[in-house]
C-alpha positions in Angstrom: -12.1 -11.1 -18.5 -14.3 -7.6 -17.9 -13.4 -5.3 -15.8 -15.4 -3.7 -13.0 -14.8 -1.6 -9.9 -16.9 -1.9 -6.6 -20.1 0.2 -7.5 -21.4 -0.2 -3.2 -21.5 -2.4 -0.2 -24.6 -2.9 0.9 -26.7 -4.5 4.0 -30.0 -6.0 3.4 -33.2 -6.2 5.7 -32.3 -8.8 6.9 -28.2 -8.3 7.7 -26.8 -9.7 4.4 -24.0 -8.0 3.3 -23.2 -7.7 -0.6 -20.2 -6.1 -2.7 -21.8 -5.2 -6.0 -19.6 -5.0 -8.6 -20.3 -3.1 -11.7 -18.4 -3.3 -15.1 -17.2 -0.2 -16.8 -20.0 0.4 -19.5 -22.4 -0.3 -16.5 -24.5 -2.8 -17.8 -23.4 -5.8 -15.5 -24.0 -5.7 -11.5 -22.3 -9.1 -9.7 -23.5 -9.3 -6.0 -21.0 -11.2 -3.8 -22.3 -11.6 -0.3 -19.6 -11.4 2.1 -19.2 -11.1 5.9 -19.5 -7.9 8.1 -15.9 -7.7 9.0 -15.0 -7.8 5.0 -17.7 -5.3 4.4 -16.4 -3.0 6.7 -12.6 -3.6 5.5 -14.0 -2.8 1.7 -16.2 0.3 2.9 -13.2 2.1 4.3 -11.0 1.7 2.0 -13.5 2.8 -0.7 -14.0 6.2 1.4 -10.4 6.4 2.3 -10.9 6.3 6.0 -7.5 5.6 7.9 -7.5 4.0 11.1 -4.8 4.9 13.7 -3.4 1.4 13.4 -2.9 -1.1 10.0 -6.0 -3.6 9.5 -5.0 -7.3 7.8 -5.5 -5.8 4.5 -3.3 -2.8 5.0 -0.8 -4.6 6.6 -0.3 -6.7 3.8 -0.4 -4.4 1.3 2.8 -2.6 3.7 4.5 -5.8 3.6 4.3 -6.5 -0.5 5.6 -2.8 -0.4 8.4 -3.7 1.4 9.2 -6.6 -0.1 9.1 -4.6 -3.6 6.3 -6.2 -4.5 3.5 -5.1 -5.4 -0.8 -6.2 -6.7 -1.3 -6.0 -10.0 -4.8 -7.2 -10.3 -7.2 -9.5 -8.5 -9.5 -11.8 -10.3 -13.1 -13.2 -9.7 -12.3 -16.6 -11.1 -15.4 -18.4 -10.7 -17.9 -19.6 -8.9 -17.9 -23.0 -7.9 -21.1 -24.3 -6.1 -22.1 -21.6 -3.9 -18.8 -20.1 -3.5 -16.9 -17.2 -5.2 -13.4 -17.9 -5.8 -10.9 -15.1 -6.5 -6.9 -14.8 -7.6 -4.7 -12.2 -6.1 -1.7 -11.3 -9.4 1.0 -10.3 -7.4 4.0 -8.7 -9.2 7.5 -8.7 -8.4 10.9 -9.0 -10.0 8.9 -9.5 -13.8 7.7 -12.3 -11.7 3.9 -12.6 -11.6 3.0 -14.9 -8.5 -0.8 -15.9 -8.3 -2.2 -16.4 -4.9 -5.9 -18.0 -3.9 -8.3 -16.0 -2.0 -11.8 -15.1 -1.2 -13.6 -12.4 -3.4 -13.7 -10.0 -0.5 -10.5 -9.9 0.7 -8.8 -9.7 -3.2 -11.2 -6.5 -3.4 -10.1 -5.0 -0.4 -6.7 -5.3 -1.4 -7.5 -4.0 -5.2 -9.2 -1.3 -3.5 -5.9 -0.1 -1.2 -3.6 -1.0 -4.1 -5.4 0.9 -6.8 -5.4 -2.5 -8.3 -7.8 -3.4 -11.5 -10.9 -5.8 -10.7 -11.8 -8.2 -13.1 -13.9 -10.9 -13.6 -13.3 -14.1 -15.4 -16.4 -14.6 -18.3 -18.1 -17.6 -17.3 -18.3 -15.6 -13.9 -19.7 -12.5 -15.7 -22.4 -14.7 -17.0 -23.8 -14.6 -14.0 -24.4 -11.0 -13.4 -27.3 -9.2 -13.5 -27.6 -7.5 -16.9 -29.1 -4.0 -16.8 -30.6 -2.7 -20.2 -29.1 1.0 -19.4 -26.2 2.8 -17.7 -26.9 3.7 -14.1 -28.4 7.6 -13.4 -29.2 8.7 -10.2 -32.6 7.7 -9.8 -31.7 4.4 -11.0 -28.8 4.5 -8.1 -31.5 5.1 -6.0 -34.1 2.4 -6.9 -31.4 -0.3 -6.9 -30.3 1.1 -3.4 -33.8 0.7 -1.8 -34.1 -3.3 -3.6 -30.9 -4.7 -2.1 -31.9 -3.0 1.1 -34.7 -5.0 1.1 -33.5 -8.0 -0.6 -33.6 -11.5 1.9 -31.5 -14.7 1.0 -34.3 -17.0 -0.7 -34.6 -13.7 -3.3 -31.4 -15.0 -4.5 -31.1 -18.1 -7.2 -29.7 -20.8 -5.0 -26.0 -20.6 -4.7 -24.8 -17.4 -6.4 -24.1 -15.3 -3.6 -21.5 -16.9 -0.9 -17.8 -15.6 0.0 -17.5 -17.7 2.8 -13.8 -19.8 2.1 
């Protein structure tokens, strides 16, 4: 497994919304398209904005707390057809329960649970693989292509999060 951490969500010309995710010696970038509501749930917790009242995904992460449990790490587990499927670890009791879920909503639970991110290899296969650590100007010029990127730029079923 590799870990990475959410380097940005982004919207694209055309309304597409991606997570990138970016391993730690920067040289991978997985883009997971995922819906507006899940974008917007990942963006605030990424810039710590509080809401006066609990979303799903802080509510949930309330109830593990209460319940003495708590996320240990999520995991992008593969990609099967179109789809991203993910794996929240959930750890209570020295007992690790595993529970199914969709990329987006395992991240924005990682994110509120200062949880590690990882993805499984045959997932990190296929990531883009950048020759170079990110500087800013290359944080720039990768900004302004997924801004303008539409769905037929993407190789045919590598970018859902959709069950």
């Amino acid at each position: 497994m590799i870990q990475v951490h959410v380097r940005s969500v982004r919207v694209t010309q055309d309304h597409t919304h991606l997570v990138l995710l970016i391993d730690q010696a920067e040289s991978l970038v997985l883009a997971i398209e995922i819906g507006a509501p899940e974008a917007r749930a990942i963006a605030l917790a990424l810039h710590r904005i509080r809401l006066p009242r609990p979303m799903s995904h802080d509510l949930l992460r309330n109830m593990l707390a209460h319940l003495a449990a708590r996320i240990s790490r999520v995991v992008i587990t593969e990609l099967r057809g179109d789809t991203y499927l993910a794996a929240i670890h959930v750890r209570r009791e020295d007992k690790d329960v595993i529970v199914d879920a969709r990329p987006s909503d395992a991240i924005a639970l990682a994110i509120r649970a200062k949880a590690p991110i990882y993805v499984a290899e045959p997932v990190a296969a296929t990531a883009v693989r950048l020759e170079r650590a990110f500087n800013d100007e290359d944080a720039r010029a990768f900004k302004k292509f997924v801004e303008e990127l539409k769905p037929g730029d993407f190789a045919a079923g590598r970018t859902r999060d959709d069950q």
